[in-house]
N, CA, C and O atoms as a CHARMM CRD file, in Angstrom:
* protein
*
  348
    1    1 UNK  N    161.49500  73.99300 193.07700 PROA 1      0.00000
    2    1 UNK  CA   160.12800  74.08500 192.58100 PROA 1      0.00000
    3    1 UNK  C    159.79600  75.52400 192.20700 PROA 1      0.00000
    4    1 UNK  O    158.93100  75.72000 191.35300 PROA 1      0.00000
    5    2 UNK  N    160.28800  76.31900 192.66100 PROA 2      0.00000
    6    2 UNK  CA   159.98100  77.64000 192.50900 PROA 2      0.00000
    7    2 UNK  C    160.68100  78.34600 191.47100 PROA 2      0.00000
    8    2 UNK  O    160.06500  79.15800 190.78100 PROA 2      0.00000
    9    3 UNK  N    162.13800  78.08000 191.25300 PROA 3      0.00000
   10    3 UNK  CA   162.24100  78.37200 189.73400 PROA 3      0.00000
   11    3 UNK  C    161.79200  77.51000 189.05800 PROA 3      0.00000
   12    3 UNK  O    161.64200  77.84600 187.88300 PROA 3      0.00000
   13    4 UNK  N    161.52400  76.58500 189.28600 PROA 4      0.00000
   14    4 UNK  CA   160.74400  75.98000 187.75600 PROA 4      0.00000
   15    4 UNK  C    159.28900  76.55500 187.28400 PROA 4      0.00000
   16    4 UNK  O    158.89100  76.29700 186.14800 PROA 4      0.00000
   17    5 UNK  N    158.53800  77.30700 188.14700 PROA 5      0.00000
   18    5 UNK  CA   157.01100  77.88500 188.04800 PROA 5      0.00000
   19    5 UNK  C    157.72900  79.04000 187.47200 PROA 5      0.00000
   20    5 UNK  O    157.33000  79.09400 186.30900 PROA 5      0.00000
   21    6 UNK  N    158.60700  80.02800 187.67900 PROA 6      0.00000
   22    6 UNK  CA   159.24600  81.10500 187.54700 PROA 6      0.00000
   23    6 UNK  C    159.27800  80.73800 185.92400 PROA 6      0.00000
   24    6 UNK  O    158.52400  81.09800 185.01900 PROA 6      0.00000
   25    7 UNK  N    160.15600  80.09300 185.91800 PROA 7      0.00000
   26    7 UNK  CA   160.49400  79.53900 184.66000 PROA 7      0.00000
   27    7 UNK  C    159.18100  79.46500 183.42500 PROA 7      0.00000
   28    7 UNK  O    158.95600  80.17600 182.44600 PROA 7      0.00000
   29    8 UNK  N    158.38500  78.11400 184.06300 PROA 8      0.00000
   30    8 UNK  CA   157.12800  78.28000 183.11400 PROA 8      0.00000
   31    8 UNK  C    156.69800  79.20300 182.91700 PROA 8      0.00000
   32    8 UNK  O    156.45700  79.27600 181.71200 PROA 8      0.00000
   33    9 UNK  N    156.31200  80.39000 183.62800 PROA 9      0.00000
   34    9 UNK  CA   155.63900  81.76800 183.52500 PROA 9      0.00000
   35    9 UNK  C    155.75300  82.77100 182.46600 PROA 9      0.00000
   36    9 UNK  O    154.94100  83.45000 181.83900 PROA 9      0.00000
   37   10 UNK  N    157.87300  82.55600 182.47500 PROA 10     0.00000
   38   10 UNK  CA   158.31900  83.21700 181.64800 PROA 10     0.00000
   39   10 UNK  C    158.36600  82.77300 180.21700 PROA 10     0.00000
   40   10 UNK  O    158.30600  83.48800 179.21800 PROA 10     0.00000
   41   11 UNK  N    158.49300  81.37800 180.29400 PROA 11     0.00000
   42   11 UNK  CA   158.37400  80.66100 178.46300 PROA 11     0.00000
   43   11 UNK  C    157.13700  81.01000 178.29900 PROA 11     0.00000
   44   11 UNK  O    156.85400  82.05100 177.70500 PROA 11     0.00000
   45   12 UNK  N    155.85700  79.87100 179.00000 PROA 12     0.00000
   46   12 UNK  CA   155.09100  80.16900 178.95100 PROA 12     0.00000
   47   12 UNK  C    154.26700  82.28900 177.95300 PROA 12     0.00000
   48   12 UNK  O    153.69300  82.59600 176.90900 PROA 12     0.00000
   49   13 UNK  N    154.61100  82.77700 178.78100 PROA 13     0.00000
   50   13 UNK  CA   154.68500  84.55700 177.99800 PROA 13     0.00000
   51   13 UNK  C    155.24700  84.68200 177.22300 PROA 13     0.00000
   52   13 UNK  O    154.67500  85.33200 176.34700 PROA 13     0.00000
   53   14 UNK  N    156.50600  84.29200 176.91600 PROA 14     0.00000
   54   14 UNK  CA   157.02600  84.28300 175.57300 PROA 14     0.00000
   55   14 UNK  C    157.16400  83.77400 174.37600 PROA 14     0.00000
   56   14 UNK  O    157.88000  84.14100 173.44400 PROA 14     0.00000
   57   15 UNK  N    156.04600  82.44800 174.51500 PROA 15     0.00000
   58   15 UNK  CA   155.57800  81.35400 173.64800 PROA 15     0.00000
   59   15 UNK  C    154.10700  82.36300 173.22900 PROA 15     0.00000
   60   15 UNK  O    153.83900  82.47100 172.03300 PROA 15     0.00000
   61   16 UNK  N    153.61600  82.74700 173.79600 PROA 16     0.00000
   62   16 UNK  CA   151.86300  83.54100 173.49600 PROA 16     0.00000
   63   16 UNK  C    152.29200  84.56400 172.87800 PROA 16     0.00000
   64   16 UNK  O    151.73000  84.90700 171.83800 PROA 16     0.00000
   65   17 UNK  N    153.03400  85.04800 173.22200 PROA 17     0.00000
   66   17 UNK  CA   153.43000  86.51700 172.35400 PROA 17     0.00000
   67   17 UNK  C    154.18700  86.56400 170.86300 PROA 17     0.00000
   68   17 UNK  O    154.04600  87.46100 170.03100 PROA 17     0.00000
   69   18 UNK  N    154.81200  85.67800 170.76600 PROA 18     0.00000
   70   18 UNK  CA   155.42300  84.38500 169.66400 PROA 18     0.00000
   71   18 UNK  C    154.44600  84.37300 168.71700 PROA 18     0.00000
   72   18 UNK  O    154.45800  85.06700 167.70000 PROA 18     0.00000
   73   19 UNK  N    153.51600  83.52300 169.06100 PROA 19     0.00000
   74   19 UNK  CA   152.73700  83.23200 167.98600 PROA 19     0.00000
   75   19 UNK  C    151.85200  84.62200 167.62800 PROA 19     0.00000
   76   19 UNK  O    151.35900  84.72100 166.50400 PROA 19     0.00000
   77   20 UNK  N    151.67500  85.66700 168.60200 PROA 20     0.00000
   78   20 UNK  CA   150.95400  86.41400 168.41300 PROA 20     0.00000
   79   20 UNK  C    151.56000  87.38300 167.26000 PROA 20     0.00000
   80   20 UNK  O    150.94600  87.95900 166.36100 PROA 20     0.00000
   81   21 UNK  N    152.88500  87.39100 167.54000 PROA 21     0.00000
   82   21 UNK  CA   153.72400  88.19000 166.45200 PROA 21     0.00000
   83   21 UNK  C    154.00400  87.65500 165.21600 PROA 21     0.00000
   84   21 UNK  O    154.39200  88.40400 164.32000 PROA 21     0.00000
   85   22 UNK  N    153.84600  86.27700 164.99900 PROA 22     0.00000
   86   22 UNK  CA   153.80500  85.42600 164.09200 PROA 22     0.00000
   87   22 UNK  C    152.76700  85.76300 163.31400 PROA 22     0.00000
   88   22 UNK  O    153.01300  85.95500 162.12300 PROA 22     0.00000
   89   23 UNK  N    151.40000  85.91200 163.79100 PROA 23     0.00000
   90   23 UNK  CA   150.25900  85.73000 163.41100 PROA 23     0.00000
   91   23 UNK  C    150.19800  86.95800 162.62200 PROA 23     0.00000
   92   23 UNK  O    149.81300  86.92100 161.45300 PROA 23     0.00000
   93   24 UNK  N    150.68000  88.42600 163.39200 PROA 24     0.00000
   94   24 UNK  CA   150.84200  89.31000 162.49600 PROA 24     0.00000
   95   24 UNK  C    151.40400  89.85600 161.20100 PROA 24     0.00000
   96   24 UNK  O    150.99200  90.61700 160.32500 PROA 24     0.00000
   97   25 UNK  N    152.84000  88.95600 161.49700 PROA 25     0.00000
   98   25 UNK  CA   153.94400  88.93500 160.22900 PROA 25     0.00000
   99   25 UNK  C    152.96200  88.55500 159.18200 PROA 25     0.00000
  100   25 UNK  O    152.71100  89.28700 158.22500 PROA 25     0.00000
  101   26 UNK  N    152.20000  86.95700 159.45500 PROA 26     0.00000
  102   26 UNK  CA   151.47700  86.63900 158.14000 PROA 26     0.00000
  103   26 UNK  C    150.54800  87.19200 157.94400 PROA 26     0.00000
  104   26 UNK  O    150.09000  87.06100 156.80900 PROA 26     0.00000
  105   27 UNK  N    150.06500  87.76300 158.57300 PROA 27     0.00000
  106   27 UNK  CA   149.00900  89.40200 158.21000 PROA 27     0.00000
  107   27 UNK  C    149.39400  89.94000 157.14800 PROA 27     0.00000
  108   27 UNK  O    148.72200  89.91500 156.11700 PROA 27     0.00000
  109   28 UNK  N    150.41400  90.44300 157.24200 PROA 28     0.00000
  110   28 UNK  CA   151.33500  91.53100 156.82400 PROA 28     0.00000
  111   28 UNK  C    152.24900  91.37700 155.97100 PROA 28     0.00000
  112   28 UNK  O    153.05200  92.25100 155.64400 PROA 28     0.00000
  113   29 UNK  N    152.19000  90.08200 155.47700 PROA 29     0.00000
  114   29 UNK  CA   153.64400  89.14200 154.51000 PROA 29     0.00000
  115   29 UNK  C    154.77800  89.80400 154.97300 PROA 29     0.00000
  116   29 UNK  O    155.58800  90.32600 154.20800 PROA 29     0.00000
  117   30 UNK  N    154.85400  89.80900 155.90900 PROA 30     0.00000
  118   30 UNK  CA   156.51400  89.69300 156.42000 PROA 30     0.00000
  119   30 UNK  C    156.84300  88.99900 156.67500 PROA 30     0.00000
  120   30 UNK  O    156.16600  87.97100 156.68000 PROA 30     0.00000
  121   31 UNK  N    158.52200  89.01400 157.20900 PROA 31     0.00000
  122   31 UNK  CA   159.70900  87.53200 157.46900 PROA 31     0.00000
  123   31 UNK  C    159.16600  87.04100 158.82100 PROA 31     0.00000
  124   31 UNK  O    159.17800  87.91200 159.69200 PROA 31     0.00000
  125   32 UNK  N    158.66200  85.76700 159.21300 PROA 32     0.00000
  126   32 UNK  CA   157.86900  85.06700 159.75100 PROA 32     0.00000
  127   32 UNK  C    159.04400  84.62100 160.93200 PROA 32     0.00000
  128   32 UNK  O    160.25200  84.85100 160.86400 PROA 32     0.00000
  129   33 UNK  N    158.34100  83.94400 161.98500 PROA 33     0.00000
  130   33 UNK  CA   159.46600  83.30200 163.07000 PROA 33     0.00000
  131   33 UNK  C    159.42600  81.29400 162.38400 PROA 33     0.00000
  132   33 UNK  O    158.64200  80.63100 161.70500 PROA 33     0.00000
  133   34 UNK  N    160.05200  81.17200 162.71100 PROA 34     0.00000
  134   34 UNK  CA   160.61700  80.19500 161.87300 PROA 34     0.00000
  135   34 UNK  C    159.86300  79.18500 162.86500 PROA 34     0.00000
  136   34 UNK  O    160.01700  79.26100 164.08400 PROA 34     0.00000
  137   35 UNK  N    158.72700  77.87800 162.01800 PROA 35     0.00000
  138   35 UNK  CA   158.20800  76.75100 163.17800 PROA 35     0.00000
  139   35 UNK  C    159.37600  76.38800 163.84600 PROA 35     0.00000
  140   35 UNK  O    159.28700  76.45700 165.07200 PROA 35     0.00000
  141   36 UNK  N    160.46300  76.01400 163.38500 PROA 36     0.00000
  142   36 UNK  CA   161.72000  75.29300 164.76900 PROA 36     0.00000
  143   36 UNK  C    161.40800  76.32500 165.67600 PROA 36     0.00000
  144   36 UNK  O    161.46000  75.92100 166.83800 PROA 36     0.00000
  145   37 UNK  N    161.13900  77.36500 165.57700 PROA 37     0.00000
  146   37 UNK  CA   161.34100  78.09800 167.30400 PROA 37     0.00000
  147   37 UNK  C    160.07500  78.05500 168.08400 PROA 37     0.00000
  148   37 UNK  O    159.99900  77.84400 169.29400 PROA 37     0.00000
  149   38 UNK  N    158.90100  78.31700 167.11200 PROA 38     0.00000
  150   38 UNK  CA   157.56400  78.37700 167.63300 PROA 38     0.00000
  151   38 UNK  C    157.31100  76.38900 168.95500 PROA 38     0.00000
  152   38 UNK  O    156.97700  76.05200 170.09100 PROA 38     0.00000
  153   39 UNK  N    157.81300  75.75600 167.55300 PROA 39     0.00000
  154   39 UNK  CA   158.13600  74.41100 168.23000 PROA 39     0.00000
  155   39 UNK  C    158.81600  73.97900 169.40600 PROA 39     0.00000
  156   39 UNK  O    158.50900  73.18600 170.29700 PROA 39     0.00000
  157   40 UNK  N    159.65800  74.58200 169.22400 PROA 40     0.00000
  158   40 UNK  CA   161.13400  74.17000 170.19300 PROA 40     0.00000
  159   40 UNK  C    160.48300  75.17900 171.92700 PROA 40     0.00000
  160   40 UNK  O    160.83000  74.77900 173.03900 PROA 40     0.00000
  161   41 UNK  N    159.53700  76.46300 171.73100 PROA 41     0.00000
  162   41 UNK  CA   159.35000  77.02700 172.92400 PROA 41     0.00000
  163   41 UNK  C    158.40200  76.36300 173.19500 PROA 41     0.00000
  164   41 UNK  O    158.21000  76.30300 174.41000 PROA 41     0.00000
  165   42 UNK  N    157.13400  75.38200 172.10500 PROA 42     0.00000
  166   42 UNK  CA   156.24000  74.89600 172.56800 PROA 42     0.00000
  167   42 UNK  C    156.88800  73.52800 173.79700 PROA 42     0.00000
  168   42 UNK  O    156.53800  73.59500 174.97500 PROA 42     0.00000
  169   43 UNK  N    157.78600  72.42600 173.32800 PROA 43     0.00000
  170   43 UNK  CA   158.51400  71.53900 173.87700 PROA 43     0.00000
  171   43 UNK  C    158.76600  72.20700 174.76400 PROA 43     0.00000
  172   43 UNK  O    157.99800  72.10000 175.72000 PROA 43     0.00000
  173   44 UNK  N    159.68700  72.99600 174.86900 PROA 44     0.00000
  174   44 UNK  CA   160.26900  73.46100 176.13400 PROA 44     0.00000
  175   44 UNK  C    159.97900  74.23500 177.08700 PROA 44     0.00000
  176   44 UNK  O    160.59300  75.23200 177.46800 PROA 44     0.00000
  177   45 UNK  N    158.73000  73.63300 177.61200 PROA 45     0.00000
  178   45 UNK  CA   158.32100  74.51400 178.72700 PROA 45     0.00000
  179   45 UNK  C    156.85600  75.09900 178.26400 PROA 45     0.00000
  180   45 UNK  O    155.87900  75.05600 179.01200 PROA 45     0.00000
  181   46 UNK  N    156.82200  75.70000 176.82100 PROA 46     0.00000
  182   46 UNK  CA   156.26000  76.90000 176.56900 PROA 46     0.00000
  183   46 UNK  C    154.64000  76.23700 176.43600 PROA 46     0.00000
  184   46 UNK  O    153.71500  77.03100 176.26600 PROA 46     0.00000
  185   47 UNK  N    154.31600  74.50700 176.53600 PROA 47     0.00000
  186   47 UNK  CA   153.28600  74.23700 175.87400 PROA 47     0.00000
  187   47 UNK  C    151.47000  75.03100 175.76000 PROA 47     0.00000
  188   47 UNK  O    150.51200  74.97300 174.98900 PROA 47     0.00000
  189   48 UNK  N    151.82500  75.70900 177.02100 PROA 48     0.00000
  190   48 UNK  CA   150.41700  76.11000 177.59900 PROA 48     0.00000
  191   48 UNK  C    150.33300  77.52500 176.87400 PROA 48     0.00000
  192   48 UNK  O    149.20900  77.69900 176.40200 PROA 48     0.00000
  193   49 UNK  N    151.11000  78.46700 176.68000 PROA 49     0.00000
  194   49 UNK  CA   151.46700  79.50900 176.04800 PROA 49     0.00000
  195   49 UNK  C    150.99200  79.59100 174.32300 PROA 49     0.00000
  196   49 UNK  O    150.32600  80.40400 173.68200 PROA 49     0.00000
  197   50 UNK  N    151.78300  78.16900 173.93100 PROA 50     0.00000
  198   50 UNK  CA   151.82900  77.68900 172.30000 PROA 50     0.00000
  199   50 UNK  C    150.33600  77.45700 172.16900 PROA 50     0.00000
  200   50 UNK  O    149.78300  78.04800 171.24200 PROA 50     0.00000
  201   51 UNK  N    149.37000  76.44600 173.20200 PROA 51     0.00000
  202   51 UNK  CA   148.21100  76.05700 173.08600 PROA 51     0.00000
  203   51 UNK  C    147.12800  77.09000 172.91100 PROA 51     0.00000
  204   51 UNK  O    146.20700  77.00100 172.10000 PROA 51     0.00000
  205   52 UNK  N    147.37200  78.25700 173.90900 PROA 52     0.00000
  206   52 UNK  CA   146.63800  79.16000 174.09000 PROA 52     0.00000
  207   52 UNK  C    146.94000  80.17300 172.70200 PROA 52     0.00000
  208   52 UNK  O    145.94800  80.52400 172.06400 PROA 52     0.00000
  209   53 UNK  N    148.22300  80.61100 172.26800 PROA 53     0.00000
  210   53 UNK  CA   148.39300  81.02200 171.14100 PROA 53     0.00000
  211   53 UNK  C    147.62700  80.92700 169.79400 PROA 53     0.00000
  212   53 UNK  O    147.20200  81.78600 169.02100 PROA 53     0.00000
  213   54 UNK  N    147.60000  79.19400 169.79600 PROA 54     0.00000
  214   54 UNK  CA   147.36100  79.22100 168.48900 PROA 54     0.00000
  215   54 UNK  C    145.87100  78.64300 168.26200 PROA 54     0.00000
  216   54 UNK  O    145.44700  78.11100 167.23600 PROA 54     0.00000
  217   55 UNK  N    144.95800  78.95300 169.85200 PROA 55     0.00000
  218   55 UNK  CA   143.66900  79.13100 170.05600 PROA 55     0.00000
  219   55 UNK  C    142.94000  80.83300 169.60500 PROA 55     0.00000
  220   55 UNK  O    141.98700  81.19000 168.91300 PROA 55     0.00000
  221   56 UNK  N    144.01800  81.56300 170.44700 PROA 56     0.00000
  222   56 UNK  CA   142.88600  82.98800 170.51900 PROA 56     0.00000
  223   56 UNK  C    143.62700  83.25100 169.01500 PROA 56     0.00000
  224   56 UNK  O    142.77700  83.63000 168.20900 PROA 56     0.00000
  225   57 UNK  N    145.09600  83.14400 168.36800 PROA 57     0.00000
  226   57 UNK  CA   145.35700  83.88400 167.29100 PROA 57     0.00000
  227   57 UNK  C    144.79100  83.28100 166.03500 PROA 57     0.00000
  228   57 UNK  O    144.85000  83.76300 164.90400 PROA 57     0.00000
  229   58 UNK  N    144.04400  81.76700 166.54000 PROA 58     0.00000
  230   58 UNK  CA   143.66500  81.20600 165.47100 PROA 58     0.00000
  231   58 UNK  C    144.96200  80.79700 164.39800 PROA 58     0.00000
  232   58 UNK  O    144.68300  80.66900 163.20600 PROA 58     0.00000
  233   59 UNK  N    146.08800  80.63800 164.76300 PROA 59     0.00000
  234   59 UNK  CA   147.21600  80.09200 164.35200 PROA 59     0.00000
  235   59 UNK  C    148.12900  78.89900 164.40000 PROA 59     0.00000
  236   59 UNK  O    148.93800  78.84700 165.32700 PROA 59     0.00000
  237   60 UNK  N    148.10200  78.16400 163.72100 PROA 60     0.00000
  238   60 UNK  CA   149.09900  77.24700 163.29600 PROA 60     0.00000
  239   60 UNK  C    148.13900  76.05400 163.67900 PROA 60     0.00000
  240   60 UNK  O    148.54900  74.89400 163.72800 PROA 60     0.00000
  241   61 UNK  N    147.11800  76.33500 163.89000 PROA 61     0.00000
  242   61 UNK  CA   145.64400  75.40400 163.58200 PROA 61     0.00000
  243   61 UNK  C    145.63200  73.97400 162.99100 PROA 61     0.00000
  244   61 UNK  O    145.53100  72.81700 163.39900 PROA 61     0.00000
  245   62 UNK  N    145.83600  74.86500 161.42400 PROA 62     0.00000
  246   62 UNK  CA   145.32400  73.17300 160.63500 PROA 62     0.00000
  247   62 UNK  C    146.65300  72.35100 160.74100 PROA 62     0.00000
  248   62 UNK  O    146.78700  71.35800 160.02500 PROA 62     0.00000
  249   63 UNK  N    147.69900  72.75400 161.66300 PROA 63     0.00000
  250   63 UNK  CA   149.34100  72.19200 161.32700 PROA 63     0.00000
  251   63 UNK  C    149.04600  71.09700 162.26000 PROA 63     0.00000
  252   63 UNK  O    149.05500  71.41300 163.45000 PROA 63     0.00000
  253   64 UNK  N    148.70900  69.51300 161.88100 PROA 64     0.00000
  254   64 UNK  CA   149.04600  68.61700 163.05100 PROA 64     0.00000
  255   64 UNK  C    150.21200  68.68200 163.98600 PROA 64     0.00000
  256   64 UNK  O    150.25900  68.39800 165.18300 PROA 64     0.00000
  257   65 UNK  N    151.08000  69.08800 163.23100 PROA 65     0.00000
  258   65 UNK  CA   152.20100  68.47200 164.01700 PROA 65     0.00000
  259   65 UNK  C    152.48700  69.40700 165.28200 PROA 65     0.00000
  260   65 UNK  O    153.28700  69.18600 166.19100 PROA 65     0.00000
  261   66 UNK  N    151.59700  70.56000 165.11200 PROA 66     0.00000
  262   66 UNK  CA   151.91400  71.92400 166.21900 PROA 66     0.00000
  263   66 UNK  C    150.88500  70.85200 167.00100 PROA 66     0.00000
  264   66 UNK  O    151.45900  70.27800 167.92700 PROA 66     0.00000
  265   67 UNK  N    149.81100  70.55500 166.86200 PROA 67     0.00000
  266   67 UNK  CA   148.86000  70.05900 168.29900 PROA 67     0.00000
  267   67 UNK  C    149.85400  68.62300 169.00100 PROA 67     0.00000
  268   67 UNK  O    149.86400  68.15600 170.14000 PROA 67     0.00000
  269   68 UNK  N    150.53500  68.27900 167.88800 PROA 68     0.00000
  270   68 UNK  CA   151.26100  66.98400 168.92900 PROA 68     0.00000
  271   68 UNK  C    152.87400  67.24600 169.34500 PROA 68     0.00000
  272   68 UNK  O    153.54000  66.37800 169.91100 PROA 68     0.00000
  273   69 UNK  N    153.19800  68.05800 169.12100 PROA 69     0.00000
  274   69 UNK  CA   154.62300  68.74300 169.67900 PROA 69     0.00000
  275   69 UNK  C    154.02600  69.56100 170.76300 PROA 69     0.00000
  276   69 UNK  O    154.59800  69.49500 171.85200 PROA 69     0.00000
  277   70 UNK  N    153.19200  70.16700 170.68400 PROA 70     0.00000
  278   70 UNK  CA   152.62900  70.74100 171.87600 PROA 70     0.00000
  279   70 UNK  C    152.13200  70.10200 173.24200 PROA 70     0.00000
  280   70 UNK  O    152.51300  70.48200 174.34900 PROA 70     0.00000
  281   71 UNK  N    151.12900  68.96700 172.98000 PROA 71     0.00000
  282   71 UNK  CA   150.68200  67.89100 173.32000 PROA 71     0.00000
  283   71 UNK  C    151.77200  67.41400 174.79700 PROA 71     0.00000
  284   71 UNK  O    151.71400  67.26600 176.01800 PROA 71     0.00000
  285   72 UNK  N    152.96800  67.29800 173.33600 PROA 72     0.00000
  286   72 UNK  CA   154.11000  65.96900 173.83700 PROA 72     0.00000
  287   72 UNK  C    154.75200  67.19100 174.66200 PROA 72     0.00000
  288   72 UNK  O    155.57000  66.65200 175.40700 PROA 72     0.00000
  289   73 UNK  N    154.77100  68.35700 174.85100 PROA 73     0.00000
  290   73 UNK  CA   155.44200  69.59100 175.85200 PROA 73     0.00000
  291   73 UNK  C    154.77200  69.63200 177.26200 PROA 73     0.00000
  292   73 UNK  O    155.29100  69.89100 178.34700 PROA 73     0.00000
  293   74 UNK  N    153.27000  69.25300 176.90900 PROA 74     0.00000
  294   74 UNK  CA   152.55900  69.69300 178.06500 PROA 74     0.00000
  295   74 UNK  C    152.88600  68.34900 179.02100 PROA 74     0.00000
  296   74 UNK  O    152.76900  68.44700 180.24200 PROA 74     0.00000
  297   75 UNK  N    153.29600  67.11000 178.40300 PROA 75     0.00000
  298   75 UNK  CA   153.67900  65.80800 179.08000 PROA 75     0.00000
  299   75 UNK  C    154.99700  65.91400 179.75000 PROA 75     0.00000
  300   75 UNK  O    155.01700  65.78900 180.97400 PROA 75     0.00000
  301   76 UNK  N    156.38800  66.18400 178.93800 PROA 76     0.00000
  302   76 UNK  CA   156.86900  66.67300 179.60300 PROA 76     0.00000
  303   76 UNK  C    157.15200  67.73900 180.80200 PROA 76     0.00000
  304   76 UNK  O    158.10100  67.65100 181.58100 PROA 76     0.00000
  305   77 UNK  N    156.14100  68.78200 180.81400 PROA 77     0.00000
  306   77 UNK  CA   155.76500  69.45700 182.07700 PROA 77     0.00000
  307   77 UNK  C    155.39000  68.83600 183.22900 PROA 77     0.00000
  308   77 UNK  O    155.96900  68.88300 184.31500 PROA 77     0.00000
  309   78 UNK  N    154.22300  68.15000 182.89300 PROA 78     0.00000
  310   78 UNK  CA   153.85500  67.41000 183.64700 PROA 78     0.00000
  311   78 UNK  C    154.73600  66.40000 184.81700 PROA 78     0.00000
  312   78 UNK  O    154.71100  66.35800 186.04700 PROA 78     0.00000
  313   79 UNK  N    155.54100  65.60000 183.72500 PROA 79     0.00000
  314   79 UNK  CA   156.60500  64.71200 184.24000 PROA 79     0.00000
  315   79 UNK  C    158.10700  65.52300 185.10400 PROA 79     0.00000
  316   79 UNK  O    158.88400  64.92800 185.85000 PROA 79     0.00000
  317   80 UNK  N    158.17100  66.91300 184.74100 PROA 80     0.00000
  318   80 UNK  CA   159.56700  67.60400 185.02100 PROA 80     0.00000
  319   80 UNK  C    158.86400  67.55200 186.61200 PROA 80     0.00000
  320   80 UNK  O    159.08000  66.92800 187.65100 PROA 80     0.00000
  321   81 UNK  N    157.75400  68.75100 186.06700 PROA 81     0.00000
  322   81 UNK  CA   157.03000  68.96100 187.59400 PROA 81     0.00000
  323   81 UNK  C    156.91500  67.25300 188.47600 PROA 81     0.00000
  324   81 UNK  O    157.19000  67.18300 189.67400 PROA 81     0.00000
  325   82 UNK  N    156.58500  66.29900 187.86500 PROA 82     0.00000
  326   82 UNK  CA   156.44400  65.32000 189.06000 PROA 82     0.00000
  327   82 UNK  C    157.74200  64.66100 189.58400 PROA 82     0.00000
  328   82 UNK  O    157.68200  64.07800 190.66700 PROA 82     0.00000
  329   83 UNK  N    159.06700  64.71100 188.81500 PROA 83     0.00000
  330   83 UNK  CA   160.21000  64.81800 189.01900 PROA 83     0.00000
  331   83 UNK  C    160.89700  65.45300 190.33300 PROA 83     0.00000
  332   83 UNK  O    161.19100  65.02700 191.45000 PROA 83     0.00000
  333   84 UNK  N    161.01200  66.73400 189.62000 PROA 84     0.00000
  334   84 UNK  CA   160.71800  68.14600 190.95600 PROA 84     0.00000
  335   84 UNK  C    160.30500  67.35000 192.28000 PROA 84     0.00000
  336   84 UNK  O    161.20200  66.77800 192.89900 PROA 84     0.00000
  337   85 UNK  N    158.68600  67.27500 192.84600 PROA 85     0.00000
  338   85 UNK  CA   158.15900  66.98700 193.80700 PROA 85     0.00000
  339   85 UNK  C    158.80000  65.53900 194.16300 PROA 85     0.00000
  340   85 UNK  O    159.51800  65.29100 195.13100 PROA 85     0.00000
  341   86 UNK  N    158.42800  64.76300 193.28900 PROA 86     0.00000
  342   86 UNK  CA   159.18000  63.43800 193.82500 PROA 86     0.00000
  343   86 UNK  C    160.47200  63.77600 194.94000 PROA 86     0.00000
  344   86 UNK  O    160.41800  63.70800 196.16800 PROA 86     0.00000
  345   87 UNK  N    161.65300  64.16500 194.06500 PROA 87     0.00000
  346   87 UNK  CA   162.89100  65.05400 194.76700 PROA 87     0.00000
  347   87 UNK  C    162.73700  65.67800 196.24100 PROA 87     0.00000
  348   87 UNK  O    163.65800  66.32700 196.73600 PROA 87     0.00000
C-alpha cells in the first residue's frame, strides 16, 4: 500500500507539470508533448494530476476524450487501491 501512494504522488506530479509544460509550448508554438503521453500518464496512475492540470492550465478542455481517459484513470485507481486493501 505504501508504494502504491508513493507511486501516485510521483505520477500524479509529473502528470501536473506535463500539462503545465504543454500549456506553455502552445503558448509559445513550440514542439508540444504528444496526447499519447499526456493520456497514457493520465490512465496510469496520473488521473488526479491530468484533472487538476487541465483545470488550473485551462488545457486540453474542449478535448472529450481527455475528460473520459481521465475519468476511466481515476476508476482504475480507485479499483488498484481496492485491490491493494482487499489483499
Amino acid at each position: 500500500m505504501y508504494y502504491f501512494t508513493i507511486y501516485l504522488v510521483v505520477v500524479n506530479l509529473i502528470t501536473f507539470f506535463l500539462y503545465g509544460i504543454d500549456k506553455s509550448k502552445a503558448k509559445h508554438r513550440k514542439w508540444r508533448i504528444k496526447e499519447s503521453v499526456l493520456l497514457g500518464f493520465g490512465f496510469f496512475g496520473g488521473a488526479i494530476g491530468a484533472l487538476l492540470g487541465m483545470v488550473v492550465f485551462r488545457h486540453k478542455t474542449k478535448h472529450w476524450y481527455f475528460w473520459i481517459v481521465n475519468f476511466l484513470g481515476l476508476c482504475v485507481i480507485f479499483a488498484v487501491d481496492w485491490l491493494i486493501r482487499l489483499l
